[in-house]
N, C-alpha and C positions, 0 to 999 in steps of 0.2 A: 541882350541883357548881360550887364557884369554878374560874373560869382563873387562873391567874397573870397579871401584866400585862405588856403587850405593852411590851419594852424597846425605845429609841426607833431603836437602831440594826435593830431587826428591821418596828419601823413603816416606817423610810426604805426599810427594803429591798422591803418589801409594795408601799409609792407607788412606788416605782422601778419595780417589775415590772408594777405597775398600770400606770404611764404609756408602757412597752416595749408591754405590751399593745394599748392604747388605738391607737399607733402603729401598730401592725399586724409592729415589730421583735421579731428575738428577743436574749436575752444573749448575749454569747458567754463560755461559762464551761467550766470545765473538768471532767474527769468526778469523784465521788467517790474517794478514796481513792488516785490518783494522784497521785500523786510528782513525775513529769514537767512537766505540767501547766505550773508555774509555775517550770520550772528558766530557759528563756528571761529569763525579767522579774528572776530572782532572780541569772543572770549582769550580766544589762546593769545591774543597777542597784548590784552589786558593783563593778563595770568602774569606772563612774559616781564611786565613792565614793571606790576605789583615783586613777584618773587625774583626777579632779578637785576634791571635796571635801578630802580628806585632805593635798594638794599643799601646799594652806596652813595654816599653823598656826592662824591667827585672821582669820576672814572680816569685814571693815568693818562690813558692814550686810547686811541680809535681799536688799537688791534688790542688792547687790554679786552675791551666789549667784544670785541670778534668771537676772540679767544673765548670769555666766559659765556657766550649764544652757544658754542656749538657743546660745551659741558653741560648747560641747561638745556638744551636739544635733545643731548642724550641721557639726561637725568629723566627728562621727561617721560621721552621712550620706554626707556627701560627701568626704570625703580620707581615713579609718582604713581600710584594708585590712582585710577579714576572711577568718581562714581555711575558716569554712565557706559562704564563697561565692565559693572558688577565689580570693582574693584581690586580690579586686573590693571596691567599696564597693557600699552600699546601692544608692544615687541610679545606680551603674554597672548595676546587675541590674536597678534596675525598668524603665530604660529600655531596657534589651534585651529586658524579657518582653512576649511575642507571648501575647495572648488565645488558646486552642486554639479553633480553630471545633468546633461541635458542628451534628450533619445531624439532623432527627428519621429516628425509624424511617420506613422506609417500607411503608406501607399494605398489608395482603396481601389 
């Protein structure tokens, strides 16, 4: 029986997972059939398009946008208040988070 051919975006994805493999990493993907999943990446990059892209009518050049992503990036980070992090910025929370120590079991 013939296979159908392998379309190149599903090759890339095969080498991708082959070289995650080879690495010893795993993806980090989301589960089937959730929703959730990709609601994070599907706010911030609404946010993104709302307070930066759309601001201007007509962008100069490719690197014009470039340029103003990584200002917005680090606007983000570091000055935008968010409210689901009590109204702290990014850069405010990672530097308060404390690694939790973990004990192994002990031996019985």
């Amino acid at each position: 029986m013939l296979q159908p051919p392998i379309e190149s975006a599903q090759y890339v994805s095969l080498a991708y997972s082959d070289a995650l493999i080879t690495a010893g990493l795993t993806a980090s993907v989301g589960s089937v059939g959730d929703s959730y999943d990709n609601a994070l990446a599907e706010t911030v990059n609404g946010l993104f398009k709302a307070e930066l892209i759309h601001s201007q009518r007509i962008w100069e050049s490719t690197q014009a946008v470039e340029t103003a992503t990584m200002g917005w990036v680090h606007w983000w980070n570091t000055e935008r208040l968010h409210e689901a992090l009590g109204y702290r910025t990014p850069a405010e929370v990672e530097a308060s988070y404390t690694h939790p120590t973990t004990t192994a079991p002990t031996p019985v």
